[in-house]
Structures are given as structure tokens and as C-alpha cells.
N, C-alpha and C positions, 0 to 999 in steps of 0.2 A: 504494500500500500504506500502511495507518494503521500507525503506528509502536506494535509490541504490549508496548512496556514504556517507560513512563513515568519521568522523570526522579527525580520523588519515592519511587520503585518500587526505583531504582537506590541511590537516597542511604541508604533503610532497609534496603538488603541490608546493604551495607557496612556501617551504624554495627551491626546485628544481629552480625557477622560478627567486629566489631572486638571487640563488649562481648563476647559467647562466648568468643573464641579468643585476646585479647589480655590487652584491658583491662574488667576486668569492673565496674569504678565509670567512672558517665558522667560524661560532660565530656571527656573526651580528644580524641573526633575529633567533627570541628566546620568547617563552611562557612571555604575562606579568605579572607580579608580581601582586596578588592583583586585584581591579577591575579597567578594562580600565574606565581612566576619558574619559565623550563627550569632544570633540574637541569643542573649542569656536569658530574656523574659520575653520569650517571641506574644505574640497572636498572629492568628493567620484568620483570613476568613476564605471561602470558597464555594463556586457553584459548579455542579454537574451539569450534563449534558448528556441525555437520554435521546438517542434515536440509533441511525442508522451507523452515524457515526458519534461514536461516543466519548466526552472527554470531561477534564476538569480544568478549572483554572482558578488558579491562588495569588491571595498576594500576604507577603508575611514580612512584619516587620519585629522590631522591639515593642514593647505595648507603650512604653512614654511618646513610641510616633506614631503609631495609631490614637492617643488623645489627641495627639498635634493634627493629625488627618483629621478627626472628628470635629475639632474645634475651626478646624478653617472652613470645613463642609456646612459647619452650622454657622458658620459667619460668628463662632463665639470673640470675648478676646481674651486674649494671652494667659496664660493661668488660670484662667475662668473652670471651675470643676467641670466635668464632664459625668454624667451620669453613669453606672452603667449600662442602663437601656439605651442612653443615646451612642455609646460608644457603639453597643453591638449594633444597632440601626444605621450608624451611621459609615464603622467598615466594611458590614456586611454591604452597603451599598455602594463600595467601592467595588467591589468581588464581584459583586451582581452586574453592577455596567462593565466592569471589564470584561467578566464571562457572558455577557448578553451578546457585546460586539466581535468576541473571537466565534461565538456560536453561530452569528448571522455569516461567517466567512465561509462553514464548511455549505458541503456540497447539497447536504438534504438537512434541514435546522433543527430538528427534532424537539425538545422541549427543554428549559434549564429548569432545575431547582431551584428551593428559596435558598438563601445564604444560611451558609454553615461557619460560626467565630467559635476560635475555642482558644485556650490558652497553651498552646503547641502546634508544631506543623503538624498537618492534616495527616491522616494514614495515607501513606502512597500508594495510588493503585498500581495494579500490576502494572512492568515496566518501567523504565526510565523515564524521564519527561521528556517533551518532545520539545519544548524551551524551556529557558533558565537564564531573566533576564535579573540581573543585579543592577541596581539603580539608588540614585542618591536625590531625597528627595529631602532641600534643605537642611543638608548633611545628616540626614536620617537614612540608614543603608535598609532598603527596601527590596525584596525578589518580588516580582513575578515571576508565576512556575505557568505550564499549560502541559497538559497530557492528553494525549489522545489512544483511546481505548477500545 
């Protein structure tokens, strides 16, 4: 099977996704330098991808930049608490628009899942991922991952 979504395919959902819903002057998230360190207090959130062709797509950071994602998504400001409901509504709805638009890429669209946040990388599905893009968003070292299953 040809791999139906390309790497550079991946890296433009996300910065689309960031400049929308985050950060809307560029320059913020950007290729990381060097190899992403694992996160010592990761979260990850992520959505499936049920049809014909099947996948997931993650994105995991530290949890202090998952506040920082949240608080910029809510237009909070700076040290403002973050709830835990709005954290998980609000990563999970990173995971959701980025797995929405790598899912509109494949060849038949089958259905995503609701967002899944937890406080660890996700269990991997079978296989290797099929991207693994390390990014620095506001010198916050961020992956996205995508598997295709």
C-alpha cells in the first residue's frame, strides 16, 4: 500500500491549524531543532479513523504546553488557570482538527472518532507510524505522530 498522505501534507495541516485556531501571526510553530526530547509529563490527545483506510493521528506535548495551547485556543491570558475540562476540550480539539484534515486527505474518508486526552502517549497501534513530525511551538517541543492502519 502507497502511503496516501504525505509528510509535507501533515506539517501544512498543522501549521494551517495552529495559524487558525491558535496563533494567527507566523512564526510560532516551526520544525524542531535537533531530536525532540520525550516529554517527562507528556499529554497526548488523539483521533481514529474508521473506514476503509484506517488511521490515527496524535499530537503530544508536555502538559505545561498543552495549558499554553489551551489558553491561546480560549483567547485566555497568560497564567490564567485552565480548567481541567477546558484543557481536555480544548487539546482534544487540536487532535480533532488535525485528525479531521489528514482524514479528508485519504482516498475513501470513513468516519473519525471523538478525541481521546490522556496523560501518556497513546497505545500505538500496530506498526510504526507513518509520520513523526517534531515541532516547536513557542519553544514548547511538540510531535505530531499519524499512523495509518
Amino acid at each position: 500500500m502507497s502511503i496516501a498522505v504525505e509528510t509535507d501534507q501533515v506539517y501544512a495541516i498543522t501549521h494551517e491549524v495552529f495559524g487558525a485556531m491558535i496563533d494567527p501571526e507566523p512564526g510560532y510553530l516551526r520544525p524542531w531543532e535537533g531530536e525532540l526530547p520525550a516529554p517527562v509529563d507528556p499529554l497526548a490527545a488523539w483521533v481514529d479513523v474508521h473506514g476503509e483506510l484506517a488511521g490515527r493521528a496524535a499530537v503530544i506535548c508536555e502538559t505545561a504546553a498543552a495549558h499554553d495551547l489551551a489558553r491561546a485556543l480560549l483567547r485566555m491570558e497568560p497564567g490564567e488557570e485552565v480548567t481541567p475540562a477546558d484543557l481536555v476540550d480544548a487539546f482534544g480539539e487540536v487532535a480533532n482538527v488535525v485528525g479531521g484534515n489528514v482524514k479528508a486527505l485519504l482516498p475513501s474518508q470513513g468516519t473519525l472518532t471523538l478525541p481521546q486526552v490522556a496523560a501518556a502517549v497513546p497505545p500505538a497501534p500496530a506498526g510504526a507510524p507513518v509520520h513523526e513530525l517534531a515541532l516547536d511551538w513557542r519553544g514548547h517541543p511538540l510531535a505530531v505522530v499519524v499512523w495509518l492502519f
